[in-house]
N, C-alpha and C positions, 0 to 999 in steps of 0.2 A: 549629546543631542538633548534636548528640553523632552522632559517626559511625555508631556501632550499629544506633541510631536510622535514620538516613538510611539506610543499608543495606537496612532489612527494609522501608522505606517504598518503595522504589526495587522492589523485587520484589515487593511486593505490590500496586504498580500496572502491574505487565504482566501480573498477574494479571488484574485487574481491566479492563486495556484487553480481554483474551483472550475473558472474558466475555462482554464488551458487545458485542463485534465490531466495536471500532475498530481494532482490529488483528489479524495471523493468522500462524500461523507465526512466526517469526523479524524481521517484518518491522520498522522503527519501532524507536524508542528513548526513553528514558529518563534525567533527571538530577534530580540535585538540588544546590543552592550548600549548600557544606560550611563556608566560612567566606568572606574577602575573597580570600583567592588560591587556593581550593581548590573544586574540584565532583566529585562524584561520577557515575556514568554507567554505562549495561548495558556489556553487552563484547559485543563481536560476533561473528555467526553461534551465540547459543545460546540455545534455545529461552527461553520466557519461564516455562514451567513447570518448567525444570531449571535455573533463576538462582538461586544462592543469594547470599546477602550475603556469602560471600567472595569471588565470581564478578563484584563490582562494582570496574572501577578509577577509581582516584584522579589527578585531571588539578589539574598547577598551571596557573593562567589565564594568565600571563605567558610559559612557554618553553611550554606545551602536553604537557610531560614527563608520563611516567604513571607509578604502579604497581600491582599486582594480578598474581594469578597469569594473568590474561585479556587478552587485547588490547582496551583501549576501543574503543565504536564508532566509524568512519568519518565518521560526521557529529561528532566534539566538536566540529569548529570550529564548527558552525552552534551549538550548546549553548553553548561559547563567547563567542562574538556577541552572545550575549542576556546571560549574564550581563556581561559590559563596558561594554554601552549602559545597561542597565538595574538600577541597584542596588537593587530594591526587589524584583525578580522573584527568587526564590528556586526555583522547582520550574518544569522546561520538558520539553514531550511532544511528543516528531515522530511522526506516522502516518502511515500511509496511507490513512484511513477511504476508505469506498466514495463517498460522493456529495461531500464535498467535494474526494478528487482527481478527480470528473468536473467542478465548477464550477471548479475550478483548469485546463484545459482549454481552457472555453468557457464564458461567462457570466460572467464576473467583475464586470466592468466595469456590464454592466446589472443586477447581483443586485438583487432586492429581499429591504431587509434595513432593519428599522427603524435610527431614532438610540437606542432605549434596546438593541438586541440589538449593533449596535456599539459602543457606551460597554460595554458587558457583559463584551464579549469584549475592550475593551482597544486598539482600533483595529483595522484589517484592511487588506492589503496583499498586493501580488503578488511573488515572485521571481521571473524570468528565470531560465530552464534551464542546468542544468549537472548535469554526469556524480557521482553520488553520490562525496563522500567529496575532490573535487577543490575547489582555489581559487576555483574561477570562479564554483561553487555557494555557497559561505561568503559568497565577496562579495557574490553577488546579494540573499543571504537578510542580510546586515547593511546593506546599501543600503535592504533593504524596511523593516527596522527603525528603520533611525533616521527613518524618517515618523514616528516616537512606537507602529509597531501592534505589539500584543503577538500578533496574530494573523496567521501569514504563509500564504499560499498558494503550494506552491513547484510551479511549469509541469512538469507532465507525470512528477510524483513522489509529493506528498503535500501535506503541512501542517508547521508547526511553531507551536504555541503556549505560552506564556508563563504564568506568574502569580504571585502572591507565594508562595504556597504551593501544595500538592499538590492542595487540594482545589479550588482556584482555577481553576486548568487543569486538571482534570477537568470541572469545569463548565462550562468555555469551550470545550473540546476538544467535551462533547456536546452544547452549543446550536451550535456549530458544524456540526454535522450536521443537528442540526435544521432549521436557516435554508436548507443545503445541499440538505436533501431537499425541501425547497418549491420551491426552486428550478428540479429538474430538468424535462427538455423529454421525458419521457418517459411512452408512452400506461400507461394506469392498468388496461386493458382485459386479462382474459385471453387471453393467445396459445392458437390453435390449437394441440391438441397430438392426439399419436396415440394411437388407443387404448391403454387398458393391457395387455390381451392381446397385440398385436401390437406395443408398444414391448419387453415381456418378450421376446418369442421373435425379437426383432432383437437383442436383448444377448445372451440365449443363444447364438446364432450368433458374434456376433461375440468374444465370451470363448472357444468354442469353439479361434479361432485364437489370440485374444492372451488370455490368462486373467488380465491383472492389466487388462485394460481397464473402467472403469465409467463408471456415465454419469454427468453433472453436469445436471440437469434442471428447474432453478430459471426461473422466467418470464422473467429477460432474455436466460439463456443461446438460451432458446425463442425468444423473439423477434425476438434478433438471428438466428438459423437460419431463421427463417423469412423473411428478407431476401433470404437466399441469396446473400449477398455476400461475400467475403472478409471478413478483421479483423485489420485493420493494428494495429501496437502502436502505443500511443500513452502508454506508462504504462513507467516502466523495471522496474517487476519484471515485467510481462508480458516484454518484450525478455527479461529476464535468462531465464527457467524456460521460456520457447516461443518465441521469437525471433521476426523480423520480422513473422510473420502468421500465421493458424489458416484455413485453408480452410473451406469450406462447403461439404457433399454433400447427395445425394439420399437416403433410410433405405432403403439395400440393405447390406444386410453388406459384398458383395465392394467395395465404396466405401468404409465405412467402415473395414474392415480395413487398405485399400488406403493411406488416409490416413494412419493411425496406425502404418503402417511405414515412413512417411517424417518424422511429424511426433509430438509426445505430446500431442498435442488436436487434435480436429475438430468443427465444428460441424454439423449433421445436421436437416436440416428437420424440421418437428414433433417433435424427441425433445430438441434442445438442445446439448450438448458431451459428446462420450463421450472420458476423458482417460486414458492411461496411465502407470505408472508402477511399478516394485518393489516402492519402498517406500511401502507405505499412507501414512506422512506427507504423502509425497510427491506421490499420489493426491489426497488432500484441497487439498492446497497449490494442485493442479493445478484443481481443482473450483471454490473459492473465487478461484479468478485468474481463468476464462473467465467466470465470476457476472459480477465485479466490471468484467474487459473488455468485456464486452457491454456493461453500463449505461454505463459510459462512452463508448464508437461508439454507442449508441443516442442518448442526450445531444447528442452535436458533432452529431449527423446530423439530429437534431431541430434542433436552434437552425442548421442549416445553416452550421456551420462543418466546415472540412477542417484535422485534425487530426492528425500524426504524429509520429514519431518520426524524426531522420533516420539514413540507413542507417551512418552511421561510428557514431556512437553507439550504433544496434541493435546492431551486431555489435560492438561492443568491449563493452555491457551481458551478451551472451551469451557471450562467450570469456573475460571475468573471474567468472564464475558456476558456466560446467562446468570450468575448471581452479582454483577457489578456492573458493570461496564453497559450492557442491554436496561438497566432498571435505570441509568443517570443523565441518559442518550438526552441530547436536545432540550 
């Protein structure tokens, strides 16, 4: 494919993930096979709506060397991997989608999932955990590969999917979801929630103290709040943006406040996660992560699996995030 070409095709499918809501923020990545020893690839920490095609670099396959005025992402080895095994795959998408990092979790093993939606997607397979951007993650995710599946589930991160071309993996990336969200072990039933009068004039209050506090108020965030359970990370961008856990309180201000000046999210019976933050990006970022954390603890807890993160990993996901990764953002 003419590099140009690949360029403007590579940013206008993180548009398009942005869209759909397979991905959010910064999150996932993007490539495409430029020739036999070359692939293209987003560059890391920058938004998908301010990528432009000069902002893409250029990886030889063989030393891994790059160029571009931007640092490629962290995962090329995993991008890598697929194109070495696989010479017919030309365009490959790592996400984070919502329900399939919750079946990459819990459920893998018993999905139900036809033989025409796995031939579809190319095979499917699991990788074994490792710390984003590190060897142990590469390998695991080239180990799941060479089963032949163009479709990987990577434990307690995301996804990576494969296809000859862009359009190919786009469409495996969103039947991926699909299959995913039948999947889940999660009630379908509306959560109690509190009234709207009295959930407003508990934000009132509590923006009173922290005025960049809002709420995040989506049904699993509810759900999971109304558990009343703690929520362990179980997902490395949860670790990285709110570290090991998010408490859960009673809907009184002086608790909520209480929380959110020790933590940037809390979860809150009947109202769901009220998240802080500066920067409004950051707000959002924070919004769509407890969403996305709930359904996933709601998931393991349904199919009665215990699921974590463990603590060296927590805490090294979070102290490479607020001294790198939070300082390069955007």
């Amino acid at each position: 494919m003419e590099e140009s070409i690949a360029r403007a095709l590579i940013c206008d499918t993180g548009r398009e993930l942005l869209k759909t809501g397979l991905v959010a923020r910064t999150w996932g990545n993007v490539s495409c096979r430029l020739d036999e020893k070359h692939f293209l690839i987003t560059p890391s920490g920058l938004d998908y709506l301010k990528t432009t095609p000069e902002d893409i670099a250029r990886v030889e396959l063989g030393t891994m060397e790059w160029e571009g005025k931007r640092k490629p992402s962290s995962e090329k080895g995993v991008h890598a991997a697929a194109y070495e095994l696989f010479p017919e795959v030309g365009f490959v998408i790592h996400t984070h989608q919502n329900c399939a990092s919750a079946i990459g979790l819990a459920g893998f093993d018993s999905m139900d999932i036809t033989a025409a939606e796995r031939e579809a997607l190319g095979g499917v397979a699991k990788a074994e955990y490792g710390l984003p951007g590190m060897k142990k993650l590469k390998n695991a995710v080239r180990a799941a590969m060479q089963t032949g599946a163009h479709t990987v589930f990577m434990v307690n991160h995301g996804v990576v999917v494969c296809g000859k071309d862009k359009k190919q993996a786009m469409e495996r990336v969103q039947l991926l979801e699909e299959v995913c969200r039948r999947n889940l072990r999660v009630s379908t039933a509306a959560p109690k929630r509190l009234a709207g009068k009295k959930a407003s004039a508990l934000m009132d209050a509590v923006r009173a103290e922290i005025p960049t506090a809002e709420l995040s108020g989506g049904d699993y965030a509810v759900m999971w709040a109304n558990t009343k359970r703690t929520l362990h990370a179980q997902l490395d961008d949860m670790a990285q943006m709110l570290g090991s856990h998010v408490n859960c309180v009673k809907a009184s201000p002086k608790k909520i406040v209480r929380a959110l000046k020790e933590r940037d999210a809390v979860f809150v019976q009947g109202l769901g996660a009220v998240v802080k933050a500066d920067d409004p990006d950051d707000r959002e970022a924070l919004r769509l992560l407890t969403e996305k954390s709930a359904l996933c603890a709601l998931h393991t807890s349904g199919i009665g699996a215990k699921v974590k993160l463990g603590t060296v990993d927590t805490a090294l996901m979070r102290f490479v995030y607020k001294k790198k990764y939070s300082k390069r953002k955007g």
